[in-house]
C-alpha positions in Angstrom: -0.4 -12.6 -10.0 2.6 -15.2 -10.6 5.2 -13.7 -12.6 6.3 -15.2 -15.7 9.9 -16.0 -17.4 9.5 -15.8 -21.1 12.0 -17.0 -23.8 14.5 -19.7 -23.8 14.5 -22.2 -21.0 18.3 -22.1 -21.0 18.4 -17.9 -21.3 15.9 -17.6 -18.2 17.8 -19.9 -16.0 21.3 -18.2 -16.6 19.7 -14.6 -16.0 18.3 -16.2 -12.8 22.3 -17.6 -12.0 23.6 -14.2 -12.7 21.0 -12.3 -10.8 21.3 -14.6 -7.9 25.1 -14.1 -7.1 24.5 -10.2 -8.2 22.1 -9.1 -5.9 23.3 -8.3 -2.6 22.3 -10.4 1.0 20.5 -8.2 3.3 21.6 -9.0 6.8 19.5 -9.9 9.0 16.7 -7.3 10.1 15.2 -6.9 13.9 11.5 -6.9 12.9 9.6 -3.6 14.0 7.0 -4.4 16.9 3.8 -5.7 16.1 1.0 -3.0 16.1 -2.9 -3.2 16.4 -4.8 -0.7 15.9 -8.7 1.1 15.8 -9.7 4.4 14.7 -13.4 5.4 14.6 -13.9 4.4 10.9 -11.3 1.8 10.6 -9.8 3.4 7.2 -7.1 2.5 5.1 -4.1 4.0 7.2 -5.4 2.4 10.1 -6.0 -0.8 8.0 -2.4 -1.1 6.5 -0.7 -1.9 9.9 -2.8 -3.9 10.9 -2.8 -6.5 8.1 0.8 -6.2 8.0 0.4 -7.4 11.7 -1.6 -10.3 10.5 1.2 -10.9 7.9 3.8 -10.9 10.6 2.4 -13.3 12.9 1.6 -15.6 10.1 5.1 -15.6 8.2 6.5 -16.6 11.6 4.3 -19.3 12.4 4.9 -20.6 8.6 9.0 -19.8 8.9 9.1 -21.7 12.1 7.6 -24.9 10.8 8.2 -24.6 7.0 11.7 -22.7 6.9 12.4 -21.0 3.6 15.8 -23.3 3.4 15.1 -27.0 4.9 18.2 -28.6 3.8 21.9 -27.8 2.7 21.0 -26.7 -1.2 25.0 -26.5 -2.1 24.5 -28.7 -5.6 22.6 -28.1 -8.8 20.1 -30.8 -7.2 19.0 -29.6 -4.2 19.1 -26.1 -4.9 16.7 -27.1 -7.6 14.7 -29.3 -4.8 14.6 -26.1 -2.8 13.4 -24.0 -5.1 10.6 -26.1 -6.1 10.1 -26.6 -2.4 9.7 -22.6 -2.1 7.5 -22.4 -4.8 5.2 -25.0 -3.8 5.4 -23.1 -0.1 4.2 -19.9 -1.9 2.0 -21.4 -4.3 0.0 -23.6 -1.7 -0.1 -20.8 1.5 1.8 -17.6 0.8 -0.2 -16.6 -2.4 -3.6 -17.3 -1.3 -2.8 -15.7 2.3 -1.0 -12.4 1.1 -4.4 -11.7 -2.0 -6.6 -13.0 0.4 -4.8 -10.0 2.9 -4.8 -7.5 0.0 -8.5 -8.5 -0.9 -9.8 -8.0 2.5 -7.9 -4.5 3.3 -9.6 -3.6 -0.8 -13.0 -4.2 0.7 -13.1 -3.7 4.4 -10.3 -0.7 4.9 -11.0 0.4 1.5 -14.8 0.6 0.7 -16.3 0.1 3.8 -14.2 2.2 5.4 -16.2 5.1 3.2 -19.9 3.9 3.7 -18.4 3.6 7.3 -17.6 7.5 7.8 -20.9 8.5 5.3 -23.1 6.5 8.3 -24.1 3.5 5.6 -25.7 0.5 7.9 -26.0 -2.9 7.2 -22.4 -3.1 5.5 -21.8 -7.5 4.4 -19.1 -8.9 2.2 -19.0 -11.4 -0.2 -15.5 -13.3 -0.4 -14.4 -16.1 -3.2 -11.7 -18.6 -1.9 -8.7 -16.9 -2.6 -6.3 -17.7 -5.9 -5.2 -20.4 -6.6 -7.8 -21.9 -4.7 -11.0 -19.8 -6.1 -11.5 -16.4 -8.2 -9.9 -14.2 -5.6 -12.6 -12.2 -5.5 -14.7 -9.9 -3.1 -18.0 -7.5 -3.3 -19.3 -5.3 -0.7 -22.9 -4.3 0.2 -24.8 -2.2 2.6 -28.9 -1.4 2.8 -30.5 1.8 2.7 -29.5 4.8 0.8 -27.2 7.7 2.3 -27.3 11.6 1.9 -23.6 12.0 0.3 -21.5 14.6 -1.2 -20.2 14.2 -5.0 -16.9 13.3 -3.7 -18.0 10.7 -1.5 -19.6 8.8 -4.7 -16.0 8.9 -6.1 -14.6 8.3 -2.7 -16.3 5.0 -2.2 -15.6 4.0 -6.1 -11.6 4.7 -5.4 -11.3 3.6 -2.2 -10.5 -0.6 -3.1 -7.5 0.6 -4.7 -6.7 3.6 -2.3 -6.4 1.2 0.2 -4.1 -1.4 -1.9 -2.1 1.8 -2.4 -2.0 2.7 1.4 -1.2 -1.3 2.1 1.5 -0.8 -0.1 2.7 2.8 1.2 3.3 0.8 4.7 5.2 -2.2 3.4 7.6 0.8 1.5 8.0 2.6 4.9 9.1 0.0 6.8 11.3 -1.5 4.0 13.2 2.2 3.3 13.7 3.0 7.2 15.1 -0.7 7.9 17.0 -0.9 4.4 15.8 -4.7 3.7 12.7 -6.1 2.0 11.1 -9.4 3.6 10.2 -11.9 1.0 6.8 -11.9 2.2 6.1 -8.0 2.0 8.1 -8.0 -1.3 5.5 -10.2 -3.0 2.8 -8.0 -1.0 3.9 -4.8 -2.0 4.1 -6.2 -6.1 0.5 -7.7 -6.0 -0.4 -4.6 -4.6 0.9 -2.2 -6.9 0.2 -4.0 -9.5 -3.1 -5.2 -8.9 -4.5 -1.6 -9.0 -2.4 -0.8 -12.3 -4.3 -3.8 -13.8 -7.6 -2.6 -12.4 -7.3 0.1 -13.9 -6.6 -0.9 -16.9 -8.7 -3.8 -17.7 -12.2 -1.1 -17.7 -13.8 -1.1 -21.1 -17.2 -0.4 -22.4 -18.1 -4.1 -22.0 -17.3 -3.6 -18.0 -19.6 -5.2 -15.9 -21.3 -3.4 -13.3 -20.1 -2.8 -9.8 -16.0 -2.6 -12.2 -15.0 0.0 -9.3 -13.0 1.9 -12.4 -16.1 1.6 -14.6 -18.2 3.3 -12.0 -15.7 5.7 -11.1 -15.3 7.6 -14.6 -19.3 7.4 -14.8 -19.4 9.4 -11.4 -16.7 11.9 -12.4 -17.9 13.0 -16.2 -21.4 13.1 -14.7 -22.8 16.4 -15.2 -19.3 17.6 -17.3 -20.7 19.7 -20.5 -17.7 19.3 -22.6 -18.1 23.2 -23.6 -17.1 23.4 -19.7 -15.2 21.3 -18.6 -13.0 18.1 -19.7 -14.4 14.7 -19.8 -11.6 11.9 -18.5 -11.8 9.2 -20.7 -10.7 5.9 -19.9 -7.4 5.6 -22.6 -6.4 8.8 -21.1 -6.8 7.6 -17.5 -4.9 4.1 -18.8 -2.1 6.0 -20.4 -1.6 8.1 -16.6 -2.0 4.9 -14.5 1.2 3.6 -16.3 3.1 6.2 -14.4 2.2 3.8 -11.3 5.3 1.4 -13.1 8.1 4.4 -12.3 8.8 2.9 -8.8 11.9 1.4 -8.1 10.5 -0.9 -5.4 9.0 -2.6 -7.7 11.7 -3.8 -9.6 13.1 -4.3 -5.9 10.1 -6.7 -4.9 10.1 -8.8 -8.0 13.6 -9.4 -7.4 13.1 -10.0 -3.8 11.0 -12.4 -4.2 11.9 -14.1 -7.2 15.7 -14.6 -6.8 16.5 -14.0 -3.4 13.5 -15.9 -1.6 12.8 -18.3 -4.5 16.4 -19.0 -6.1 18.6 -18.0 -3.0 16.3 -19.1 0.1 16.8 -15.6 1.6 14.3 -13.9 3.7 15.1 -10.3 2.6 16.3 -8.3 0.2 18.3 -4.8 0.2 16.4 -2.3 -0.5 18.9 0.2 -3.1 18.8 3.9 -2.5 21.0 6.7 -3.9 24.2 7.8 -1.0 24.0 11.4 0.4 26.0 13.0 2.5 25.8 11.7 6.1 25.1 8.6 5.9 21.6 9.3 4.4 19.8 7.0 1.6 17.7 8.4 -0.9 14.6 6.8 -3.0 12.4 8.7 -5.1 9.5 7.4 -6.6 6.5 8.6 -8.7 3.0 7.8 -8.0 -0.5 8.0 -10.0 -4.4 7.3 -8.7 -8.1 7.8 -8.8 -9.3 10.5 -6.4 -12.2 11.6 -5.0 -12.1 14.6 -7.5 -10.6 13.3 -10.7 -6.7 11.9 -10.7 -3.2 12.9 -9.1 0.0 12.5 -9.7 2.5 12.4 -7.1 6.2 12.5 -6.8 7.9 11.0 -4.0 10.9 11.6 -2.0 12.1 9.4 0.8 15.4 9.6 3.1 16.5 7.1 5.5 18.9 6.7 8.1 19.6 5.4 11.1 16.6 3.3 11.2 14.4 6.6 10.8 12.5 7.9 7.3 11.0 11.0 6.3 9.3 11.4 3.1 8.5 14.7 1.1 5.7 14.4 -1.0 4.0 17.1 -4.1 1.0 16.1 -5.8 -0.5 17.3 -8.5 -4.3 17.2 -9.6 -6.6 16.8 -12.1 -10.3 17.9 -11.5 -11.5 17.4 -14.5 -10.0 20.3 -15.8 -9.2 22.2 -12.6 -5.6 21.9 -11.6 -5.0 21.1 -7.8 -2.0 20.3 -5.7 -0.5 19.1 -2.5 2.6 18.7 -0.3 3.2 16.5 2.7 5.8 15.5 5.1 5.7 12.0 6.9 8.6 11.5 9.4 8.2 8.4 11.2 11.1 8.8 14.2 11.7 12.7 14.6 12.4 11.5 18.4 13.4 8.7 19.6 14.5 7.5 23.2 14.8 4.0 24.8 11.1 3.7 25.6 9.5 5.8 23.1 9.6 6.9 19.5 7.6 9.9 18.3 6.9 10.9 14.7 4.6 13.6 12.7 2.6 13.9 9.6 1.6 17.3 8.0 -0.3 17.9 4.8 -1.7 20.7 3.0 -3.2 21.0 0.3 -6.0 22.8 -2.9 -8.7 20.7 -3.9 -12.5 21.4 -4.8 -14.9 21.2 -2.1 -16.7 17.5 -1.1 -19.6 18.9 -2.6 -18.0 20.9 -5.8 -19.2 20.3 -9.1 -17.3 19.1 -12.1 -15.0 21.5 -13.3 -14.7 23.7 -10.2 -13.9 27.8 -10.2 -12.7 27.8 -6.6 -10.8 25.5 -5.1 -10.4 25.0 -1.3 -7.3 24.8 0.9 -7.2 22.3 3.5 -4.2 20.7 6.1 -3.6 17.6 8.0 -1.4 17.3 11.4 -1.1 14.7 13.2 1.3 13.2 16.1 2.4 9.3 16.4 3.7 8.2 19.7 5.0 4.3 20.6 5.4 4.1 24.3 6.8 0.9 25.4 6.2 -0.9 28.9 7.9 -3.0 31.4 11.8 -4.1 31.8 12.3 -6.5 29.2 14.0 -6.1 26.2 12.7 -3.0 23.9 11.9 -5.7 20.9 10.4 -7.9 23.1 8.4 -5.1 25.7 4.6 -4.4 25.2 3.8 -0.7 23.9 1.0 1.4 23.7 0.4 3.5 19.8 -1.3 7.0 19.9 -2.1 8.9 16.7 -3.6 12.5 17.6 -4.3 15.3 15.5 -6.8 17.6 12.9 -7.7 17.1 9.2 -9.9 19.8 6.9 -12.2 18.0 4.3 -10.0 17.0 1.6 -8.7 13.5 0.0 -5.4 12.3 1.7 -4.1 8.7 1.1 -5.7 6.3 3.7 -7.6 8.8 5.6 -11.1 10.3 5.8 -12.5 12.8 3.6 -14.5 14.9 6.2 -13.0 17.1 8.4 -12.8 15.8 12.1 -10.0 14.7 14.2 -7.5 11.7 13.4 -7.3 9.7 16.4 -5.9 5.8 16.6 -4.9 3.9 19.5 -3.6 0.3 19.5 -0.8 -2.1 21.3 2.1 -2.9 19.8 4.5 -6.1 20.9 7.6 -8.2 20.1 7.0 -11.6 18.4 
């Protein structure tokens, strides 16, 4: 999704000038360790890291042989050479590798990942050759039929963009606790966002079938009587989904991108946060998406410092009718030590059961907990040391971001290493 300069020729190149000197250099960032990592069902939280992995080792392969900056660029010449050099980098590999990642983590961490928990067998894709180079496109299959809850239906329609959502989530963490945005996240975490806001919106009555959005208001206002309960209707679901544009990272990533790797030949940008007391930085943000039982809204709050983040989230639901909320705590370095860093994540939340019908009377309370450990190994240095990752911990049924839907235990374990 290339971003476009409108208007005057000679306008759009001074605001570039003017927002090239403005913005601020990020300095330069030690890159968090590499991290693999499996769960039972592979879902999207699990997912996120690792493409971001797959990211990583890419971008440095690329940087090492195709380095954002390949010559001195200190006249009007060749800093216009370099930036067409930049764009032709991005055009030619970083924009067909970064949808093609986001495409993949849709389908595989997003989709599958639900017929994967509901036991669906014989799962297959279908992938186009990624933009520029083809549609950009994916589908995903399985045989058989499988005994499934309401919200599993909606589950598996939501879950493409759920896990563009996680994807995204992950790039924000890591950008927030470090204070800098790499170029190649930046443009991940835009496509991403904005990806699913276009989704979302493009759903009409001339959809075709398999449009996840399409199928997901079908599933949801089946068996709503309008004398019960409150039909969603897709204007009103295009109208919410605009709420996904009140995020100031993404104002961040188009900039990141744009002006600092594509005009400046920088491989970060600062990520800008609100100054509290002690040294703390604060970011809040407002979220909107498609849920396994109708839509939710959530409002963010993130504080970093020191390298560590915790975010406060409360969410609030719409079932159709049926109001349902949420709070959650993510803090991804509560300890940390020379050879290991521990963090926690706790949820808990009202939502209608799996099985609930439209419009719901009773709504059920459920809670997440879970423990994240990195243990590195050997003598070398910490960013260059081997590590083990442990996720343990206990979810009710109930939709949260990137997870299951059932109740069971959370439980990932993975490596993680300097690259």
């Amino acid at each position: 999704m290339p971003l476009m300069l409108h208007g005057r020729g000679s306008l759009a190149l001074a605001t570039l000038g003017l927002l090239a000197v403005s913005v601020p250099r990020a300095r330069a960032q030690e890159q968090p360790p590499l991290a693999v990592v499996v769960d039972p069902h592979m879902m999207a939280a699990s997912g996120a890291i690792d493409l971001l992995g797959a990211q990583h080792v890419v971008t440095t392969v690329e940087d090492r042989w195709l380095p954002p900056r390949r010559f001195d660029e200190s006249t009007p010449v060749t800093r216009t050479l370099g930036i067409a050099y930049r764009f032709a980098k991005w055009f030619g590999l970083d924009l067909p590798e970064d949808h093609f990642l986001m495409v993949v983590g849709h389908e595989v961490f997003g989709h599958s990942a639900r017929l994967r928990e509901v036991g669906a067998s014989g799962i297959r894709y279908h992938f186009d050759w990624p933009i520029p180079y083809g549609g950009g496109g994916a589908s995903t299959e399985f045989d058989g039929e499988v005994r499934v809850a309401r919200a599993d239906v909606l589950g598996v329609d939501t879950a493409g963009i759920e896990a563009q959502n996680a994807l995204a989530d992950a790039i924000g963490r890591r950008a927030l606790a470090r204070g800098a945005l790499p170029y190649r996240e930046a443009w991940l975490y835009l496509e991403s966002r904005l990806a699913g806001l276009r989704y979302i919106r493009s759903v009409s009555p001339q959809s075709e079938p398999g449009h996840d959005v399409a199928s997901f208001l079908i599933d949801l206002n089946d068996g709503c009587d309008p004398r019960a309960c409150q039909p969603l209707t897709g204007t009103t679901r295009k109208r919410r989904a605009l709420l996904m544009l009140a995020d100031p990272l993404l104002a961040d990533s188009a900039i990141g991108w744009a002006v600092s790797y594509l005009v400046r030949g920088d491989t970060s940008v600062v990520v800008p946060t609100i100054p509290l007391a002690r040294d703390i930085r604060y970011l809040p943000a407002i979220r909107f998406e498609m849920t396994p039982y109708g839509t939710e809204w959530t409002t963010e709050h993130n504080f970093a410092t020191d390298g560590r983040l915790t975010s406060v989230s409360v969410r609030i639901g719409d079932a159709v009718g049926t109001r349902a909320w949420g709070v959650g705590v993510v803090a991804d370095a509560i300890s940390r030590r020379e050879r290991f860093t521990t963090g926690v994540v706790a949820d808990l939340w009202r939502q209608p059961a799996l099985d609930a019908p439209p419009n719901p009377s009773v709504l059920a309370t459920g809670a997440l907990a879970s423990v994240t450990t990195q243990l590195v190994l050997g003598r070398r240095a910490p960013v260059d040391r081997v590590g083990m990752y442990l996720q343990g911990g206990y979810k009710s049924a109930g939709f949260v971001r990137g997870e299951r839907l059932h109740a069971g235990p959370i439980l990932r374990v993975g490596l993680t290493f300097g690259l």
